[in-house]
C-alpha positions as CSV (number, residue, x, y, z in Angstrom):
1,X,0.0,0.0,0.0
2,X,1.8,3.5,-1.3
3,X,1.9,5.6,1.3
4,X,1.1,9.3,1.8
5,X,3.4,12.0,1.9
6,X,4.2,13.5,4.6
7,X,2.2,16.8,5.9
8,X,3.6,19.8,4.8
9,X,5.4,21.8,7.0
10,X,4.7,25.7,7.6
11,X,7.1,27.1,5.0
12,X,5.7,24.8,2.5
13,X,2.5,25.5,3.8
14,X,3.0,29.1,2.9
15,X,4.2,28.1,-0.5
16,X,1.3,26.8,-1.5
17,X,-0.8,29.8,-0.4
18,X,1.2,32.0,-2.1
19,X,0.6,30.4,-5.1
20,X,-3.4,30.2,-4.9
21,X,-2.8,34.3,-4.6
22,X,-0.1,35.2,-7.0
23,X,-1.0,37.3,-10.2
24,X,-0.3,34.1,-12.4
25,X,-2.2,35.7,-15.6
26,X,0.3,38.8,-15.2
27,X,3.1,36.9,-14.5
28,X,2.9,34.9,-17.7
29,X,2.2,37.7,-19.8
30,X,5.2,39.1,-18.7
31,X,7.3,36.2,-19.0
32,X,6.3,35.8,-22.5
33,X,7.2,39.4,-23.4
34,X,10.6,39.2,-21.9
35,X,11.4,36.2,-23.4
36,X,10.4,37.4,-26.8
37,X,13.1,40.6,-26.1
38,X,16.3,40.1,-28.2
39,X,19.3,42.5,-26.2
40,X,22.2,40.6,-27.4
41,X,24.7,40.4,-24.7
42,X,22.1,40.8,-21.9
43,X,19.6,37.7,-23.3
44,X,23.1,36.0,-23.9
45,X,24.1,36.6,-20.2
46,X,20.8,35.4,-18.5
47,X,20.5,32.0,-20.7
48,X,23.9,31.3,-19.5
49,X,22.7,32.1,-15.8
50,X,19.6,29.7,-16.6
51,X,21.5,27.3,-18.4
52,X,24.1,26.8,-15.4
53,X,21.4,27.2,-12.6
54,X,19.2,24.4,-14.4
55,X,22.2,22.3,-15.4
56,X,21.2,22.4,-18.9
57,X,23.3,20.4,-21.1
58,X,24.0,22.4,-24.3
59,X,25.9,19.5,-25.9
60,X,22.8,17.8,-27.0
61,X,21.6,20.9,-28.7
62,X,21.9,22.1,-32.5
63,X,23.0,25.4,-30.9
64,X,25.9,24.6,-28.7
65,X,26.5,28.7,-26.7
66,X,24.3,30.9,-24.8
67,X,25.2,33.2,-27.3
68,X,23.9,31.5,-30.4
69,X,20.0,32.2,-29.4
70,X,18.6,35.5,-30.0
71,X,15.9,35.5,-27.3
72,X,14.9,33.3,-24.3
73,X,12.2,32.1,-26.1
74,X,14.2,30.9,-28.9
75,X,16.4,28.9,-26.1
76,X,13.1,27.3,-24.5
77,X,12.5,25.4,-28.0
78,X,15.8,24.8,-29.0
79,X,16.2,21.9,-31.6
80,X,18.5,18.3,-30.5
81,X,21.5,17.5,-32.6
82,X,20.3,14.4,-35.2
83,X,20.6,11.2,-33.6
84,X,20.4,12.1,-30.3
85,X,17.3,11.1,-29.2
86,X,16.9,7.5,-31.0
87,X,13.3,6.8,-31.4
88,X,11.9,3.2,-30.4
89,X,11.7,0.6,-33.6
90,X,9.1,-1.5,-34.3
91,X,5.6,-1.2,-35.5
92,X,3.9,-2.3,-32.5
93,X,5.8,0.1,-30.6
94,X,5.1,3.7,-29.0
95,X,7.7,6.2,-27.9
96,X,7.9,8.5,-25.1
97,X,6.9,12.1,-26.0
98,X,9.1,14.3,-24.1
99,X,12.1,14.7,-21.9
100,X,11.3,14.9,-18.5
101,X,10.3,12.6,-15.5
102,X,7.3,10.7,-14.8
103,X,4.5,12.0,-12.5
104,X,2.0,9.6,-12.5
105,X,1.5,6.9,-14.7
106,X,-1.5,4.0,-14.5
107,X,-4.7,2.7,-15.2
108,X,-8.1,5.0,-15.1
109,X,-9.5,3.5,-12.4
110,X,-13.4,4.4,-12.2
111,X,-13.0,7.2,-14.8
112,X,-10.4,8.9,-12.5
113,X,-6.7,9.7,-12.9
114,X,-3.7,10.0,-9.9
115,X,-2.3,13.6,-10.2
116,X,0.0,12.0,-7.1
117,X,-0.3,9.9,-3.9
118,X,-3.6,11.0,-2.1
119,X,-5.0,13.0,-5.1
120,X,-7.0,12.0,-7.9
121,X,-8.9,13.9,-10.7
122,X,-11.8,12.6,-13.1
123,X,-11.2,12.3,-16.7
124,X,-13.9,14.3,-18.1
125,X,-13.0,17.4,-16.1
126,X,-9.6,16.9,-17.3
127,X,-11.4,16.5,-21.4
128,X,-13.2,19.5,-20.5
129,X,-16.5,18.2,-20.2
130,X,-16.5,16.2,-23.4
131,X,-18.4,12.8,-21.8
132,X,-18.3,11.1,-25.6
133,X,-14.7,11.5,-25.8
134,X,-14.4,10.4,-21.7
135,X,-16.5,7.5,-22.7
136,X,-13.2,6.4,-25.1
137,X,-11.2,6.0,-22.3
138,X,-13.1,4.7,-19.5
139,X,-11.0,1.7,-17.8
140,X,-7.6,2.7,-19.8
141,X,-4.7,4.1,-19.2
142,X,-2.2,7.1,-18.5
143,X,0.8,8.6,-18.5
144,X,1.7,12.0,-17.3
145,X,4.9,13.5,-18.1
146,X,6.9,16.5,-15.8
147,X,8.8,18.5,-18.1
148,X,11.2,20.8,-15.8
149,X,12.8,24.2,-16.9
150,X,16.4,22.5,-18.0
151,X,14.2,19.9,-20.6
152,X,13.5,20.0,-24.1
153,X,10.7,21.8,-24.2
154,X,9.5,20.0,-28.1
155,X,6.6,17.5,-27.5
156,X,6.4,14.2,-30.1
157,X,4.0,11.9,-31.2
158,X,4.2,8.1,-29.9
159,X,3.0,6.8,-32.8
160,X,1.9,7.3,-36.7
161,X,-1.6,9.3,-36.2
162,X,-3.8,11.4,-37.9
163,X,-5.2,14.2,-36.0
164,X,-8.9,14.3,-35.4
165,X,-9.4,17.2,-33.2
166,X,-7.8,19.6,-31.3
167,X,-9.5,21.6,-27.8
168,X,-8.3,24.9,-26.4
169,X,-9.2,24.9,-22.8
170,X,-8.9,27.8,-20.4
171,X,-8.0,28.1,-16.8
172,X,-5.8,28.5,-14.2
173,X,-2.0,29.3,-14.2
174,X,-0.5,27.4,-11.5
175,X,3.0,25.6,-11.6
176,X,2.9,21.7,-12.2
177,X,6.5,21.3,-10.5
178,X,5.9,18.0,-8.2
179,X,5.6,19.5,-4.8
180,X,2.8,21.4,-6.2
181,X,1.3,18.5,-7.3
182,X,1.0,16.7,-4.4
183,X,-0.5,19.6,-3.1
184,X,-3.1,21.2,-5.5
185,X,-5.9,19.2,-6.1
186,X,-7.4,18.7,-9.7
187,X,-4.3,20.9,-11.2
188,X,-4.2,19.3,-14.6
189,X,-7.6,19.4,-14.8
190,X,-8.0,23.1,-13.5
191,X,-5.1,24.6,-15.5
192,X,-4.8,25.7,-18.8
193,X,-4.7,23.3,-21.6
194,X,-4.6,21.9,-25.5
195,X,-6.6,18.6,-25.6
196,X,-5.2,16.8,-28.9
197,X,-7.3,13.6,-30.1
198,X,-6.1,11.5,-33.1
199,X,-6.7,8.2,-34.6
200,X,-4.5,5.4,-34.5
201,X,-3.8,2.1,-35.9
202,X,-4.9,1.0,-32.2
203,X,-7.8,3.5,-31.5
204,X,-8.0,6.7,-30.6
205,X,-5.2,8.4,-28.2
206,X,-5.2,11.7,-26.6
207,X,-2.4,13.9,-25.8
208,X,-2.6,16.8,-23.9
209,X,-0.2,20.0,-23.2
210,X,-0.3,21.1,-20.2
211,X,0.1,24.8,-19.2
212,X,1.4,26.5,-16.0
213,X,3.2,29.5,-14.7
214,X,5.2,31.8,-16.6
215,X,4.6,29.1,-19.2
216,X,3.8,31.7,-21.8
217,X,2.7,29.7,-24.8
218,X,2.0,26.3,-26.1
219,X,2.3,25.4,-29.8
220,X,1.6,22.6,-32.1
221,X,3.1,22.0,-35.8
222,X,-0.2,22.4,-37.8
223,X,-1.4,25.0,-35.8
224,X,1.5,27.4,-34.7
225,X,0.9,29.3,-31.3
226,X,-2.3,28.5,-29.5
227,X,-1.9,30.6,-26.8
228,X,-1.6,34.2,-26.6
229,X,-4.2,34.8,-27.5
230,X,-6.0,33.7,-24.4
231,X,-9.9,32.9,-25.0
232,X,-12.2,32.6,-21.8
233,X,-14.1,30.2,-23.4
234,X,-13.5,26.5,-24.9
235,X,-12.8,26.4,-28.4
236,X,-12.3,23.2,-30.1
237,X,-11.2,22.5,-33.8
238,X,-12.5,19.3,-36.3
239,X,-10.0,17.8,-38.7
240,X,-11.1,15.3,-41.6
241,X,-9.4,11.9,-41.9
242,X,-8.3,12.4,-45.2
243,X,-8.1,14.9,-48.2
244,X,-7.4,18.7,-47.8
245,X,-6.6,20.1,-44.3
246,X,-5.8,15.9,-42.9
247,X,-3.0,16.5,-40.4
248,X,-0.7,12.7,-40.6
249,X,1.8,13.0,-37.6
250,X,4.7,10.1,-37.9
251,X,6.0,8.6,-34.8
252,X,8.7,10.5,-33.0
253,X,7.7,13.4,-35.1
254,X,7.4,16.7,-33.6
255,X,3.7,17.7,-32.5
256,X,3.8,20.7,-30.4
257,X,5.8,22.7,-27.9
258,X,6.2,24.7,-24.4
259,X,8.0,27.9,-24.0
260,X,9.2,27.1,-20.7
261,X,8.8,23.6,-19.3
262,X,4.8,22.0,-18.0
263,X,3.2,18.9,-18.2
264,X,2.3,16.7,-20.9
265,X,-0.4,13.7,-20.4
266,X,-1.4,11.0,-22.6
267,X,-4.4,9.0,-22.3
268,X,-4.6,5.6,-24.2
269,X,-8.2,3.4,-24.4
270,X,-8.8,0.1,-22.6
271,X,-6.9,-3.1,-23.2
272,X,-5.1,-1.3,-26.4
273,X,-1.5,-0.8,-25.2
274,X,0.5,-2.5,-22.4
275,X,2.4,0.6,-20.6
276,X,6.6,0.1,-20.0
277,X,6.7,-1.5,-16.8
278,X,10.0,0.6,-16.0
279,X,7.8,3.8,-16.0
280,X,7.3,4.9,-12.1
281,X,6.6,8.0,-10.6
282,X,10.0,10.2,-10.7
283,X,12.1,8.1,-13.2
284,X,13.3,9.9,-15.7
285,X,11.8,9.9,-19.4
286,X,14.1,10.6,-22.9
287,X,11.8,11.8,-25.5
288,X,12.0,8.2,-28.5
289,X,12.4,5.6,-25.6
290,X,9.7,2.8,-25.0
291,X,6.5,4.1,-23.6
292,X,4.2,1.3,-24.6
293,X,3.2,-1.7,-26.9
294,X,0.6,-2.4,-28.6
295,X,-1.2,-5.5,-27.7
């Protein structure tokens, strides 16, 4: 039987109070203006601050020095070198979409999902409401991936897909770093987010990008930035299966990505995909290796 963290003590009490009242909307936006600014030596100087602080390892990367980007932003997404990042072989195999670490992974056990030890959240809040697309996952399974500030920030697909629709939904700011998780309940499902459905050879898969704070945009390839703009209100987008406008993803191909690191979580249907059994909470994920097979 896991068992629960400890209580929090009053400093980390106070932590997570401060983040239930800190201006996250105005914090973000400002984050994503500065890291749009390009002032040469100064943008240089604070990626190499950010870069040492967060132990980023620049070695992996197309661009090699601090010095090479022209804006924080441009750092955030940087590309991998060719080869780095090996994707899994095999037809009947899926690949992890991110670098990162796992937070939770597991079945959805009566239509609700572990956001950590003690906490759960249903999976039709976290769909925004949608019960028919809920209804596709009932009884399967998930994966939910912790993407911290030193990470590639690119998110991939695990398989070949074709996209089916995409969901903007609205919501709350707060960080997804894992003491915050433990602590916040319904966080994935009460932040910001970009619900992405596609077909597969298997059935349908969802993957979902998570935002959070000072987080200032998500992305994906067919779409470009989702976010600013910010809509109050749900907007979703249909895409046909084939013909003008189909969106055909291969797998390890780039889908989407976070300027700044958040959370990604991917939902998979019952009884379609038997989940790595080396994935625990807080082991470390490469973006290519084995997530799953299909059965």
């Amino acid at each position: 039987m896991l068992k629960p963290y400890p209580s929090p003590t009053y400093c980390q009490r106070l932590k997570i109070a401060l983040h239930y009242v800190l201006p996250q909307m105005a914090i973000t936006r400002f984050a994503g203006w500065f890291a749009e600014r390009e002032w040469g030596f100064l943008t240089h100087t604070g990626i190499k601050l950010f870069a040492k602080a967060y132990k980023v390892n620049f070695a992996e990367a197309e661009k090699e020095k601090p010095s090479d980007y022209v804006s924080f932003n441009e750092f955030f997404i940087r590309t991998l070198k060719a080869g780095v990042r090996p994707i899994v072989e095999g037809d009947n195999t899926l690949c992890l979409p991110a670098d990162g670490r796992v937070s939770e992974v597991g079945k959805i056990d009566d239509n609700q999902l572990f956001q950590a030890k003690g906490h759960r959240f249903s999976l039709e809040s976290l769909l925004a409401d949608d019960k028919e697309l809920a209804e596709q996952f009932e009884d399967g399974q998930f994966l939910t991936t912790y993407l911290s500030p030193r990470d590639y920030h690119r998110v991939h697909m695990p398989c070949d897909a074709t996209l089916r629709k995409m969901i903007y939904v609205p919501g709350e700011l707060y960080s997804v770093n894992p003491f915050l998780a433990r602590h916040i309940p319904d966080l994935f499902a009460r932040n910001e987010r970009v619900i992405c459905v596609f077909d597969t050879a298997f059935g349908p898969i969802v993957q979902i990008l998570v935002g959070a704070t000072v987080t200032a945009s998500m992305s994906t390839v067919w779409a470009g930035v989702i976010n600013p703009p910010r809509s109050q209100e749900v907007k979703v987008w249909h895409y046909p299966s084939d013909g003008d406008g189909v969106v055909t993803l291969k797998k390890g191909q780039e889908m989407g990505a976070f300027r700044l690191g958040s959370t990604v979580v991917n939902l998979f249907p019952k009884d379609k995909v038997d989940l790595n059994l080396n994935l625990r909470e807080g082991e470390p994920t490469k973006m290519g290796e084995l997530m799953a097979t299909v059965k």
